[in-house]
N, C-alpha and C positions, 0 to 999 in steps of 0.2 A: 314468359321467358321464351326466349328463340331456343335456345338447347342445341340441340346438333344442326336444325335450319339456319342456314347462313343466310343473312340481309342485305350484306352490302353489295355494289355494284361497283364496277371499274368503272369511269370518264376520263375524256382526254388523253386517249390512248394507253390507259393504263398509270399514271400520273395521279390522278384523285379516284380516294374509296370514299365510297356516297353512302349511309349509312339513313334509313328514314323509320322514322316512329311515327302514331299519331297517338298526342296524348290528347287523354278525356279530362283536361283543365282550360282555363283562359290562356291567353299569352300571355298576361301579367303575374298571373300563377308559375308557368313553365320558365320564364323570364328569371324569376326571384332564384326558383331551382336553380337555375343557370349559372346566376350571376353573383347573391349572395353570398358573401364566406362561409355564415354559419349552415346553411341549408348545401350549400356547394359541400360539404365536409360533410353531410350524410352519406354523400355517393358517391365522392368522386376525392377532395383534397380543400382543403382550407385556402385562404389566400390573406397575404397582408401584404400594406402600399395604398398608395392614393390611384386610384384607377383616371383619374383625373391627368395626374404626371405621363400617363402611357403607358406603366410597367407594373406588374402586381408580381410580387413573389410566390407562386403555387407549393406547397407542399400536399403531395400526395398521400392520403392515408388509407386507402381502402385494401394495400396490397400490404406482403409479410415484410418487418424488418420499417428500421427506420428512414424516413426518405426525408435528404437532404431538400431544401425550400429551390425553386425551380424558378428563373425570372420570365415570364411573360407578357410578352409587347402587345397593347392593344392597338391593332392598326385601323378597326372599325368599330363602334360601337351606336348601333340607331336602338332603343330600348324599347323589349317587345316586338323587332322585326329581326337585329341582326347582330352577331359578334363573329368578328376575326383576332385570331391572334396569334403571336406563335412565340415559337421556345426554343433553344440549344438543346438537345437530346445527347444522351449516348446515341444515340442513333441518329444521327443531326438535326437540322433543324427540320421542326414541325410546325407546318400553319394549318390552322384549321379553323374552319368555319361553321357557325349555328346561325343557320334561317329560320324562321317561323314565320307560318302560315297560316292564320284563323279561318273557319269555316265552322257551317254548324255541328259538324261531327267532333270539334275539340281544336286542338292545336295538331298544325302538324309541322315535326321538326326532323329537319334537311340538315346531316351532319356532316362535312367535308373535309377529309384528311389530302391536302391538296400536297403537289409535289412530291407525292410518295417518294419515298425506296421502297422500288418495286422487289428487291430481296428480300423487305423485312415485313411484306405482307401476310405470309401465315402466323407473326407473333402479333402484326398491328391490329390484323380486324377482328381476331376472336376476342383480341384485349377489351378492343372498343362496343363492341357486342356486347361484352358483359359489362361494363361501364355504364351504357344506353338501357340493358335492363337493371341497371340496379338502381338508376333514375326514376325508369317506369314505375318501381316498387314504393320507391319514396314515395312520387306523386299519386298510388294507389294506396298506399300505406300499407304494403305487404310488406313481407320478411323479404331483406336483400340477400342476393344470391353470393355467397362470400368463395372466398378460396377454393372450396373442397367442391363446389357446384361450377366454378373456371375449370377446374382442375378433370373433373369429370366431364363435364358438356361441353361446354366454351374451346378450351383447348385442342383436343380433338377436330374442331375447326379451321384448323390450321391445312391440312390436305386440301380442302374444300375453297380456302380462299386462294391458295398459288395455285387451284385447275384454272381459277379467274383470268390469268394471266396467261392461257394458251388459246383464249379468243381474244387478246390482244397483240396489235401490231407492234 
């Protein structure tokens, strides 16, 4: 788990937060995580739709309370290398991007929250921090880090990512 270390990096003048793991799986392992409904729903939200049509509807489950199903556009998808996609937010629109990488050390996965709102930085990247380890935990098969471990670690991150923004233009 990161805990109170912060990961992400600003690009693009502050515009994309870069987010990097390397996991100790294949890419067709890290892939499935990724992309499947049922395995996607251990750590992050379910999804239903033809991924085929362009659009899968996300419902979120890992945070409190009920979350209404979320439409997401697939504007890239190469299997085992790459997925873009984005969504309408309360917080507008989000595209974000999963790279992977193989090498001998495992997979490594290049997370990008592209077109920021650079305002809504101290709530985006601790979110996404705890999101990327509670993936890790999956693919390690540890205990995910839920609520009350955001709540204590994760959150508190929030100071740490808007300093991000006073080394950018």
């Amino acid at each position: 788990m990161t805990g109170s270390t912060i990961t992400g990096t600003l690009e693009d003048s502050g515009r994309t937060l870069v987010l990097r793991r390397t996991c100790w799986v294949t890419a067709e392992r890290l892939w499935s995580a990724l992309t499947d409904a049922a395995e996607l729903g251990q750590w992050f939200g379910t999804w239903a739709g033809d991924p085929e049509q362009g659009t899968v509807a996300v419902t979120m489950n890992a945070e409190p309370g009920d979350a209404a199903p979320q439409d997401f556009v697939i504007h890239r998808c190469r299997p085992g290398e790459a997925l873009t996609v984005s969504s309408e937010t309360g917080l507008g629109t989000w595209r974000l991007t999963l790279l992977l990488v193989t090498s001998e050390d495992g997979t490594a996965l290049e997370f990008r929250h592209e077109d920021l709102d650079r305002s809504q930085l101290a709530q985006i990247g601790p979110g996404w921090e705890w999101y990327l380890d509670r993936l890790a935990a999956v693919l390690a098969g540890t205990p995910l880090p839920g609520i009350a471990e955001f709540e204590a670690a994760f959150g508190p991150q929030g100071a740490a990512y808007a300093a991000l923004l006073t080394d950018v233009s």
